[in-house]
N, C-alpha and C positions, 0 to 999 in steps of 0.2 A: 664520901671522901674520895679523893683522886690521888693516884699517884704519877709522878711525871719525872720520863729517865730523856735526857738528853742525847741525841750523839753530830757526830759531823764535823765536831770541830779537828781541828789539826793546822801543819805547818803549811803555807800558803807563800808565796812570791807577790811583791806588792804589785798588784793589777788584775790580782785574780779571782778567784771566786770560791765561794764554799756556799752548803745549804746547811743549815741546821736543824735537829729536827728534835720533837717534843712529845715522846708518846706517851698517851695520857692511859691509865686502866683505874678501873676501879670506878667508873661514871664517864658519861659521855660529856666531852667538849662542848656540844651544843649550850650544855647550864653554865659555863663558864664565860667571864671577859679575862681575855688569854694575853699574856704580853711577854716582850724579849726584855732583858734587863741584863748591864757590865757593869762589873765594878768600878771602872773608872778612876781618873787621876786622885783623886782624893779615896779611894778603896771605900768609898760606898755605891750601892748600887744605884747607877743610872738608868732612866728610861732610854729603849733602843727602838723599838716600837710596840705596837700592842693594837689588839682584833677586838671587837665587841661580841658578845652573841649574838646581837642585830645584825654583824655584817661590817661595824664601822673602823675603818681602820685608819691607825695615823702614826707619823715615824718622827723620831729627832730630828730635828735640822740639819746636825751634822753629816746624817746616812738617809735621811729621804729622797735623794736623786740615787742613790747606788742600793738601797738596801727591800725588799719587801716581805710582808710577813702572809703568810696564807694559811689554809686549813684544809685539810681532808680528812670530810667528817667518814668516810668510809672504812678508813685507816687510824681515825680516833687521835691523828696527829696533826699539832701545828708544825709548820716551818719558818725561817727564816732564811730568804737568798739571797745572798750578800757578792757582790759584784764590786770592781773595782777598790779591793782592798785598799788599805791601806796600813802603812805599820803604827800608826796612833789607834787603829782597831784593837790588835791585840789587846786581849784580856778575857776571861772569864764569863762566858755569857749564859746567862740562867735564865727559865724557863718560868712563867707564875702563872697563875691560873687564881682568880675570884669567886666565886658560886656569887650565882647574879642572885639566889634565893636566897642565902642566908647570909652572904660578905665574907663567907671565911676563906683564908687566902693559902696557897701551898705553894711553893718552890720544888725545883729539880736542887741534882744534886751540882748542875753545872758542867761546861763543857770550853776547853782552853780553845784559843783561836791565837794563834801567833803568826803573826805578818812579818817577814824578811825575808832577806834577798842573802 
């Protein structure tokens, strides 16, 4: 089992930038396919992007030119670098993790991102 604590988020001016970050204990990342997930206008949680075990990585549409998600399996965390805010960003962005072995899935406890000027 994995546990996984967010941080990074905070208040931000539209244009700028935060990393978020996802550190996992309790088992290593490597068994995991690892992704960012907001709540989003309708307060369910939307795909933000997300890592494979493999390597393979892929992002929303919305934030694939501004946003990437990466790993440092030395550090046993993912991140999320988010560039080019914007204030349709803000929201709640949580951390999940799969176990590629058995499918079972975890969440963080979440981390605020608020974009304004």
């Amino acid at each position: 089992q994995v546990h996984l604590v967010e941080s990074g988020g905070g208040l931000v001016q539209p244009g700028g930038s935060l990393r978020l970050s996802c550190a996992a204990s309790g088992s290593f990342i490597s068994m995991y396919d690892m992704g960012w997930y907001r709540l989003g206008p309708g307060k369910e949680r939307e795909f933000v992007a997300g890592s494979t075990a493999g390597g393979i990585t892929k992002a929303a549409d919305s934030v694939k030119d501004r946003f990437t998600i990466s790993r440092d399996y030395g550090q046993n965390t993912m991140y999320l670098h988010m560039n080019s805010l914007k204030p349709e960003d803000t929201d709640v962005y949580y951390c999940n993790a799969v176990d590629i072995l058995g499918g079972n899935g975890y969440w963080g406890q979440g981390t605020q991102v608020t974009v304004s000027s």
